[in-house]
N, C-alpha and C positions, 0 to 999 in steps of 0.2 A: 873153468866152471862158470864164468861170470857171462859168458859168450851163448851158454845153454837159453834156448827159446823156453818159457816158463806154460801150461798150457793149463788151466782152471779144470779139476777133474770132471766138472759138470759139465764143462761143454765134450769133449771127449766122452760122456756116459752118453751125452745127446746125437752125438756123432755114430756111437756103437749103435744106437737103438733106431738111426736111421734106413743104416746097413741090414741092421734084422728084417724091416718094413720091406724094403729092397726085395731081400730074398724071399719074405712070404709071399710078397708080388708075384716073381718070378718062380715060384711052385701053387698060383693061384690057390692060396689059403686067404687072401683078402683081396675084394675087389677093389678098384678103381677108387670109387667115393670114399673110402672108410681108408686107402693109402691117402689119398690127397689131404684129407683132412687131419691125418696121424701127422703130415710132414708138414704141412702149414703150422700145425703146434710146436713143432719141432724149432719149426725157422724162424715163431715166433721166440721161442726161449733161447735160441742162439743169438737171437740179436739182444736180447735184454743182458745176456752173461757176457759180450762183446761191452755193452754199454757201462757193465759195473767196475771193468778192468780198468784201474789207475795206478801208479806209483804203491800206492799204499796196499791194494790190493793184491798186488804182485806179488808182495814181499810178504805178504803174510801165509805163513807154513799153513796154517788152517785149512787154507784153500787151496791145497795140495792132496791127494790120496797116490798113494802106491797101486799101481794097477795087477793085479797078481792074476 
C-alpha cells in the first residue's frame, strides 16, 4: 500500500473536465476559441494543484475523494 501513487482529486476532476472539452470539441458543440480558452484555464489550475503537492500535502486524507 505504501508503493500506491497518491493523486489530489482535484487535479483528476480537472483532468475529467478536460476530456468532456475534448469530446464537445469533437461533436462541434464548442468552437475552437471558447475550447482554447476552457483548456488554458485548465492547465492553468493543474499547474497550481502540481505546485501545492508536498510531503504534508500528500498525507493529508482531506485531499483525497473516493471517485464513485
Amino acid at each position: 500500500m505504501k508503493n500506491e501513487k497518491k493523486v489530489p482529486y482535484k487535479k483528476i476532476q480537472i483532468e475529467t473536465s478536460i476530456k468532456l472539452l475534448e469530446y464537445l470539441k469533437r461533436k462541434s458543440a464548442i468552437d475552437d476559441g471558447m475550447y482554447n480558452f476552457c483548456i488554458n484555464k485548465f492547465l492553468n489550475k493543474i499547474e497550481l494543484e502540481k505546485s501545492k503537492i508536498n510531503d504534508e500535502y500528500m498525507n493529508d486524507l482531506n485531499n483525497y475523494k473516493l471517485l464513485i
